[in-house]
PALOBA-362082 format. One record per residue: x negated, z negated, y negated of N, C-alpha, C in turn; residue number from 1. Coordinates in steps of 0.2 Angstrom, whole numbers, plus 5000, padded with zeros to 4 digits. Last residue first. Layout:
REM PALOBA-362082
+------+------+------+------+------+------+------+------+------+------+
|  nc1 |  nc3 |  nc2 | cac1 | cac3 | cac2 |  cc1 |  cc3 |  cc2 | resi |
+------+------+------+------+------+------+------+------+------+------+
|    X |    Z |    Y |    X |    Z |    Y |    X |    Z |    Y |  NUM |
...
+------+------+------+------+------+------+------+------+------+------+
END
This chain:
REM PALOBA-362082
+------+------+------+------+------+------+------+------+------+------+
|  nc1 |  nc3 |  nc2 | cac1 | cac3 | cac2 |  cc1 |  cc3 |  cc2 | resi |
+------+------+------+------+------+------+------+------+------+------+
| 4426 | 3999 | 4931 | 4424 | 3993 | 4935 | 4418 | 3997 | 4941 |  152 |
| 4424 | 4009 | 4919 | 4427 | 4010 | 4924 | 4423 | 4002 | 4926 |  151 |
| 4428 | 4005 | 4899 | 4424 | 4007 | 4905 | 4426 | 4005 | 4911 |  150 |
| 4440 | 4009 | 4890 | 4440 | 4006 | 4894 | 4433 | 4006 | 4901 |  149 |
| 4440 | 4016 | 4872 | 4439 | 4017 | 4880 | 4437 | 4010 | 4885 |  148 |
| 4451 | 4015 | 4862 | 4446 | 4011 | 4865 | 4445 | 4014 | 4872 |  147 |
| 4459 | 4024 | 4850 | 4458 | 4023 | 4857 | 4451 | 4021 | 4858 |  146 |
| 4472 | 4028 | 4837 | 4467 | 4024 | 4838 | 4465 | 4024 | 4845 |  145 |
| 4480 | 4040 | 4829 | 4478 | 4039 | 4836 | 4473 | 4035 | 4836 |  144 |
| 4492 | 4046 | 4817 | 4486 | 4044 | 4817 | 4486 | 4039 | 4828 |  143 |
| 4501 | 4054 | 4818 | 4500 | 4053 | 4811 | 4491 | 4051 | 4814 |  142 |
| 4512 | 4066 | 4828 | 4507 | 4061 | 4827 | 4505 | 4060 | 4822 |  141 |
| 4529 | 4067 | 4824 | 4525 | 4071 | 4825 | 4518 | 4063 | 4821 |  140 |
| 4548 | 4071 | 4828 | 4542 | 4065 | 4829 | 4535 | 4070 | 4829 |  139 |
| 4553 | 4087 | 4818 | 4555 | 4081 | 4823 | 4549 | 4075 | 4821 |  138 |
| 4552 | 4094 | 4809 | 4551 | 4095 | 4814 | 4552 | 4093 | 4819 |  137 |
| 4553 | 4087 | 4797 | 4559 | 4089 | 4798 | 4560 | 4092 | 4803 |  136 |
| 4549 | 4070 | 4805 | 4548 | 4074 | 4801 | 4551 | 4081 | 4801 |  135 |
| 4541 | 4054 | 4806 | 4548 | 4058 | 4807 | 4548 | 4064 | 4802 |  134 |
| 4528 | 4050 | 4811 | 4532 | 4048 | 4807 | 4535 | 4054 | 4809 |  133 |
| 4517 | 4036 | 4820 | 4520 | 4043 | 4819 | 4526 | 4041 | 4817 |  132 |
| 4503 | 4029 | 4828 | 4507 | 4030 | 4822 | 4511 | 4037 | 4822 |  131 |
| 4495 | 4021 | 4842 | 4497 | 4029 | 4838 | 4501 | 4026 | 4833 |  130 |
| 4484 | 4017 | 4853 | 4487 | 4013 | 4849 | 4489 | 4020 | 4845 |  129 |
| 4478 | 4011 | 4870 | 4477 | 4015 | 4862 | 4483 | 4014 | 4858 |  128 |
| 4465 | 4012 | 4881 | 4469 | 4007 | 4877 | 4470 | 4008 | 4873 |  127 |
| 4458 | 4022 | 4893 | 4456 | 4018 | 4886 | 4464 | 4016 | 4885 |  126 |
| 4451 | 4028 | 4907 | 4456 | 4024 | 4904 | 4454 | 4023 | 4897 |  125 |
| 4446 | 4041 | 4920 | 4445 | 4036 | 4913 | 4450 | 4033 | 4911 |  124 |
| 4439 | 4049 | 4934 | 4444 | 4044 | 4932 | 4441 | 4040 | 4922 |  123 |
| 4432 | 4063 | 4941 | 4428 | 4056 | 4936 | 4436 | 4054 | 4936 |  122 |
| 4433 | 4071 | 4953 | 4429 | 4069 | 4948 | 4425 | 4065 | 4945 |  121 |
| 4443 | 4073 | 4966 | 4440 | 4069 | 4960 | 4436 | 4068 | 4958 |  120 |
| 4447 | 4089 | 4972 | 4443 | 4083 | 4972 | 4444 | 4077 | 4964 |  119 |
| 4453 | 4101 | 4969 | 4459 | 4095 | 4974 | 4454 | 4090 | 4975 |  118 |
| 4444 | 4109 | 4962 | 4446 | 4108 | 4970 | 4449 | 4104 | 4973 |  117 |
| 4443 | 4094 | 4954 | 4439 | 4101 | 4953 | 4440 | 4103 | 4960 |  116 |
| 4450 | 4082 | 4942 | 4449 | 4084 | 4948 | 4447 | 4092 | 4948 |  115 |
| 4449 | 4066 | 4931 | 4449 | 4074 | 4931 | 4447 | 4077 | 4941 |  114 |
| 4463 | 4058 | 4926 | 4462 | 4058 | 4932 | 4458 | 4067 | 4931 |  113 |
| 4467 | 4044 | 4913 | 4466 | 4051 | 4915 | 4461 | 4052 | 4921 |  112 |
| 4478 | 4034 | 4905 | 4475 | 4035 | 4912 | 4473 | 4043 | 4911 |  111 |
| 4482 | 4023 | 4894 | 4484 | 4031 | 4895 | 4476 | 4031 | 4899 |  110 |
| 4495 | 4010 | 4889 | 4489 | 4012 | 4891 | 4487 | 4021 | 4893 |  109 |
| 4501 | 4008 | 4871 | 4500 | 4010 | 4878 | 4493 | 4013 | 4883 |  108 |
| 4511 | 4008 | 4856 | 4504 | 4003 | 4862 | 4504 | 4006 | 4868 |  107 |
| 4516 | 4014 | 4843 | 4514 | 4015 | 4849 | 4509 | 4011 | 4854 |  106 |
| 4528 | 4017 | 4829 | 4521 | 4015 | 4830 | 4520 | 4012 | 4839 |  105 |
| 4535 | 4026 | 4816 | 4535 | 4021 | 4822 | 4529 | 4021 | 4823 |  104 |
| 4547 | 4028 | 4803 | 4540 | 4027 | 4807 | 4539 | 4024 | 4812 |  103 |
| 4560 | 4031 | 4800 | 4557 | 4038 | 4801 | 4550 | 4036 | 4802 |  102 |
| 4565 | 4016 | 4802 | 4563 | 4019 | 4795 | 4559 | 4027 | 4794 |  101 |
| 4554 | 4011 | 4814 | 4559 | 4010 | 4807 | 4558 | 4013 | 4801 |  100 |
| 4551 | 4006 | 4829 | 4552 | 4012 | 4826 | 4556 | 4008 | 4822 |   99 |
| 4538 | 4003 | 4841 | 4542 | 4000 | 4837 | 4546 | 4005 | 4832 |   98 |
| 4535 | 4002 | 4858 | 4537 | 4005 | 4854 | 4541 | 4001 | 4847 |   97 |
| 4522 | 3997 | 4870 | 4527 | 3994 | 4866 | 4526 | 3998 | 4861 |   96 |
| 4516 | 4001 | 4882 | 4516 | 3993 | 4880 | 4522 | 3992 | 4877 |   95 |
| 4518 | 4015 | 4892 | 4517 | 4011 | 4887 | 4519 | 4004 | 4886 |   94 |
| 4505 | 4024 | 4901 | 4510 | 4015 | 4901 | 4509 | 4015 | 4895 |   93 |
| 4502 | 4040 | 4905 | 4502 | 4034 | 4900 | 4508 | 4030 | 4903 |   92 |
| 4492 | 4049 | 4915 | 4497 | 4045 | 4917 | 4499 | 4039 | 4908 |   91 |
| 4486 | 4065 | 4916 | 4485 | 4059 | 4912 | 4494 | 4055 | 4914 |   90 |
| 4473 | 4075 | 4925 | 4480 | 4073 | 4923 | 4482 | 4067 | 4922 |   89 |
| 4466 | 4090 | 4921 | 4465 | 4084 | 4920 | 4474 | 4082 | 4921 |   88 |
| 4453 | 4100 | 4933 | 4463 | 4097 | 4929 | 4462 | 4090 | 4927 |   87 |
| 4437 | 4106 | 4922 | 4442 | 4101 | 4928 | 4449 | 4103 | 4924 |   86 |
| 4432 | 4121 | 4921 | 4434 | 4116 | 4917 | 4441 | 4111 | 4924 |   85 |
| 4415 | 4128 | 4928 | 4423 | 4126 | 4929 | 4427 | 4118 | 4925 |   84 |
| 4414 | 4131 | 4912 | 4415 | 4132 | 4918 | 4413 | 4127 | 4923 |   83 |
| 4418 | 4132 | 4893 | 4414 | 4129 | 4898 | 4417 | 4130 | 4906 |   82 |
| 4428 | 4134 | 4885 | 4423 | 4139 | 4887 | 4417 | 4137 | 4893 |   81 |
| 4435 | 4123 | 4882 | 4438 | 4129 | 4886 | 4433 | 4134 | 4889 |   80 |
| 4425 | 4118 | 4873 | 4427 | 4114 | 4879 | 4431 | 4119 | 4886 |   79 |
| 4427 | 4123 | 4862 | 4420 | 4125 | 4863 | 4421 | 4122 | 4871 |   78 |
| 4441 | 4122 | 4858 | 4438 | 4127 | 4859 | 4431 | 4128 | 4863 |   77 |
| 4440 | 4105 | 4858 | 4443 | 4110 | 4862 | 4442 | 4118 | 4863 |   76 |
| 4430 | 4104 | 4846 | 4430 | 4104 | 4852 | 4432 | 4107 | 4857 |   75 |
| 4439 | 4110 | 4837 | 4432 | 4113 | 4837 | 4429 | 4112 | 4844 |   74 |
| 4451 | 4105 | 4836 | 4451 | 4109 | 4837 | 4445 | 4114 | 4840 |   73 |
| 4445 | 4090 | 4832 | 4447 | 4092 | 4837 | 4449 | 4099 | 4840 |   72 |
| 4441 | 4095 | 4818 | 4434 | 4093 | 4822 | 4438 | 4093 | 4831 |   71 |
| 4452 | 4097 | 4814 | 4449 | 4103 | 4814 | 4443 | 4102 | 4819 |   70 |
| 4461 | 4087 | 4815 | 4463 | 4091 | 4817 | 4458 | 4096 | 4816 |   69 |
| 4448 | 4073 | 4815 | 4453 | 4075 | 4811 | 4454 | 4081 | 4815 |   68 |
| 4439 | 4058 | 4819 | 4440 | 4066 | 4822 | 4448 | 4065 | 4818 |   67 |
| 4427 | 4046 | 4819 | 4435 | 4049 | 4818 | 4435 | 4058 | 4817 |   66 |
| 4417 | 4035 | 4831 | 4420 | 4041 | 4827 | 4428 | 4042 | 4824 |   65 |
| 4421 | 4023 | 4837 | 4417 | 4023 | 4831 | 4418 | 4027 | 4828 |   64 |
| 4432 | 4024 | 4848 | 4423 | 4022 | 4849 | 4418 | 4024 | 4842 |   63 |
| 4443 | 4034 | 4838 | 4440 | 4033 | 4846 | 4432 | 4032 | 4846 |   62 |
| 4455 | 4039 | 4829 | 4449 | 4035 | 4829 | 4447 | 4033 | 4836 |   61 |
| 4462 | 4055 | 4823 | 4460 | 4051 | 4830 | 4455 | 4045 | 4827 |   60 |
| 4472 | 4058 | 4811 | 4465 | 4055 | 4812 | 4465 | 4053 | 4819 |   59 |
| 4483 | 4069 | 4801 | 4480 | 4066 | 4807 | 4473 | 4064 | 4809 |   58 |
| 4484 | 4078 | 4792 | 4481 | 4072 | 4790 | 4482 | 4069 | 4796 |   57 |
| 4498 | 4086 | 4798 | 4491 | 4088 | 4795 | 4485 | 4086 | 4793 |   56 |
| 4502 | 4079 | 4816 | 4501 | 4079 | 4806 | 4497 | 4083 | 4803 |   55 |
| 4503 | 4087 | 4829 | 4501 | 4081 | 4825 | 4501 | 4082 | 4819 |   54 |
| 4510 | 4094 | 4839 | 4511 | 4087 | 4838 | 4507 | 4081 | 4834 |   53 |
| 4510 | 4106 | 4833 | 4514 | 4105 | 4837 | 4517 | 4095 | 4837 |   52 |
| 4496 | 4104 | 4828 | 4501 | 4109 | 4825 | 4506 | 4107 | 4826 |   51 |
| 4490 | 4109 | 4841 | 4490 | 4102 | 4838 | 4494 | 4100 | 4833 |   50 |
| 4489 | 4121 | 4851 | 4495 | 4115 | 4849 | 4494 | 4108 | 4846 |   49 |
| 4477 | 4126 | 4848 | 4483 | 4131 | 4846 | 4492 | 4124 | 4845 |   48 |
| 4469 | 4121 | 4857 | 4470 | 4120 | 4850 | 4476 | 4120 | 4846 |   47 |
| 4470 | 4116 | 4873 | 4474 | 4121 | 4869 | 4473 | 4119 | 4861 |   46 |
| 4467 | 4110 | 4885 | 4461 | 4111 | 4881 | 4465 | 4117 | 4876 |   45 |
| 4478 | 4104 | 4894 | 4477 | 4112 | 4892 | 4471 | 4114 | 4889 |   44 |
| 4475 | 4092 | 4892 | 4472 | 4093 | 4899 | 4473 | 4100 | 4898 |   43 |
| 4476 | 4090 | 4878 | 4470 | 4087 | 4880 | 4468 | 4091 | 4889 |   42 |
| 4489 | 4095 | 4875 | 4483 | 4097 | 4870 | 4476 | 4095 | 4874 |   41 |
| 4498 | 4096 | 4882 | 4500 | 4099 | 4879 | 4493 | 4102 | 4876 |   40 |
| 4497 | 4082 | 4888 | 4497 | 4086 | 4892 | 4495 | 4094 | 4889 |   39 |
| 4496 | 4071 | 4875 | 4492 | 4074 | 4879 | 4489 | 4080 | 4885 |   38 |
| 4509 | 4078 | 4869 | 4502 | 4080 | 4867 | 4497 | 4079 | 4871 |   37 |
| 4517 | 4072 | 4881 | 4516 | 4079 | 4880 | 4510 | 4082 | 4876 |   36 |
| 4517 | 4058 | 4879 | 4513 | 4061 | 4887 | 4515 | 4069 | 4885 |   35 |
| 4521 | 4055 | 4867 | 4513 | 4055 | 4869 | 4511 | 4059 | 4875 |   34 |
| 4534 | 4063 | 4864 | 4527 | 4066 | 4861 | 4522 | 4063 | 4862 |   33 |
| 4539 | 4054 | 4875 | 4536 | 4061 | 4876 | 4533 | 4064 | 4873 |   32 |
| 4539 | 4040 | 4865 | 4536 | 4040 | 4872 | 4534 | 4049 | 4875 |   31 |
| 4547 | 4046 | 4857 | 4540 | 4045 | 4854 | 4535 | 4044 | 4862 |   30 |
| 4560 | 4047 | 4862 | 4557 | 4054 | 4860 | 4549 | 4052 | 4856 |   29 |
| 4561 | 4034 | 4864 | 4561 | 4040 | 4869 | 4558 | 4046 | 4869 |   28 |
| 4564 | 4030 | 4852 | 4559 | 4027 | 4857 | 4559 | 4033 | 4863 |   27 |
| 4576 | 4036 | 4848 | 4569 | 4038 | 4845 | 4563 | 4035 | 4849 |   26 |
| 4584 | 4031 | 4859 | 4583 | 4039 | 4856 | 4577 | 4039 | 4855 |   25 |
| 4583 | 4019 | 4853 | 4581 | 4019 | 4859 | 4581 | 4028 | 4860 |   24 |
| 4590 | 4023 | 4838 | 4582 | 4017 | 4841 | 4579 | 4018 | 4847 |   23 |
| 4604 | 4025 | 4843 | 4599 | 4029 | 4840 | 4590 | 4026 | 4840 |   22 |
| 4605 | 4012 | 4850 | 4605 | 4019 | 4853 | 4600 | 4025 | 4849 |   21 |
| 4607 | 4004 | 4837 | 4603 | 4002 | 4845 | 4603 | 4008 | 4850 |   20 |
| 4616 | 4010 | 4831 | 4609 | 4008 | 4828 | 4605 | 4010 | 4835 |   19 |
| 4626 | 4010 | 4838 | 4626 | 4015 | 4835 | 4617 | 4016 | 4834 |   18 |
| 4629 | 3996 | 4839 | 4629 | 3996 | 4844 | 4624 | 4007 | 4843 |   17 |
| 4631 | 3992 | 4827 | 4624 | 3990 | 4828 | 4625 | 3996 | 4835 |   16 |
| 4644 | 4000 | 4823 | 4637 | 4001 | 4819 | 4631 | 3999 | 4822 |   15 |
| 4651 | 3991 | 4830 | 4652 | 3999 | 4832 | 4644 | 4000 | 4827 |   14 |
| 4650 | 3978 | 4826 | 4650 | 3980 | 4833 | 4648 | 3988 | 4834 |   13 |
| 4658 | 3981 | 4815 | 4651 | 3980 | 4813 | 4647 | 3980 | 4821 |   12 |
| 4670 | 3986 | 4818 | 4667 | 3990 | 4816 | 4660 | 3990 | 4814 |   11 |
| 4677 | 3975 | 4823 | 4675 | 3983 | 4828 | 4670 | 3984 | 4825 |   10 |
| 4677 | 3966 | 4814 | 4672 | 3965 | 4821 | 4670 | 3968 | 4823 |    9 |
| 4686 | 3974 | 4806 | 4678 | 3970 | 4804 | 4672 | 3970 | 4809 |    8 |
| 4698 | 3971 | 4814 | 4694 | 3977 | 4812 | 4686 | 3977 | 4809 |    7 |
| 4698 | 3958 | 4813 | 4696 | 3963 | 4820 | 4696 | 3968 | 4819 |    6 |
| 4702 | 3955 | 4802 | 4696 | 3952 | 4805 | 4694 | 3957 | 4813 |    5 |
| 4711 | 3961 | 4800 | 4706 | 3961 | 4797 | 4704 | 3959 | 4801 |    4 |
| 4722 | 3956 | 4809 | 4720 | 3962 | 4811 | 4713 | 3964 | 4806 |    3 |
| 4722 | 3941 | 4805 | 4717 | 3943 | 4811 | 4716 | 3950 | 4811 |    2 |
| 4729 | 3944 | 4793 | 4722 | 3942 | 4792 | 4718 | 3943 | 4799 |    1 |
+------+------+------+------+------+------+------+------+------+------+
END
């Protein structure tokens, strides 16, 4: 009877312990699909990667508008074309990951820093909040909510 019972132990031990990595994985790999889309799609001004990290039905909500993968697109294109386009570089804190069940969902702060000849610019922040589901692709955005933060 104790060797049941300590088999039992191992093995439900072995499972959470399993859980809890695979979850921390996937927290991980939600955390890079933020700082990459951003990097990927917003400081690149690259259309071409939305595709990449966002849903087909993906929605930004940002400040009363909502923008879906074509009106983003539209921008970014017309945004490339403009001269001299700043570096943008974006720093995200995240708050807080939760994942279950191939969804997950994302709190964090995201910084961005625009500079034009090793000068600064402008600085902005907003407060934002994402959804994303798992997909045969991998983690891919579903939906981005953002509150801009006006500068002090």
């Amino acid at each position: 009877m104790k060797k049941l019972n300590t088999i039992i132990l191992m093995i439900c031990f072995t499972t959470i312990s399993f859980g809890q990595s695979s979850i921390e994985t996937d927290k991980s790999r939600i955390k890079e699909l933020i700082i990459k889309s951003f990097d990927e799609i917003w400081s690149e001004l690259n259309s071409k990667n939305i595709d990449k990290y966002y849903t087909k039905d993906f929605l930004l909500l940002e400040n009363g508008k909502v923008w879906n993968n074509d009106s983003i697109a539209n921008y970014l294109d017309n945004a490339i074309l403009r001269k001299p386009n700043p570096i943008r570089m974006n720093t995200i804190e995240i708050i807080e990951i939760k994942v279950a069940n191939g969804m997950a969902w994302v709190a964090y702060q995201n910084y961005a820093t625009f500079s034009t000849d090793n000068k600064i610019i402008r600085k902005a922040q907003w407060l934002e909040s994402a959804t994303a589901i798992l997909t045969e692709n991998g983690w891919k955005l579903e939906m981005l909510h953002s509150t801009r933060i006006k500068n002090e």
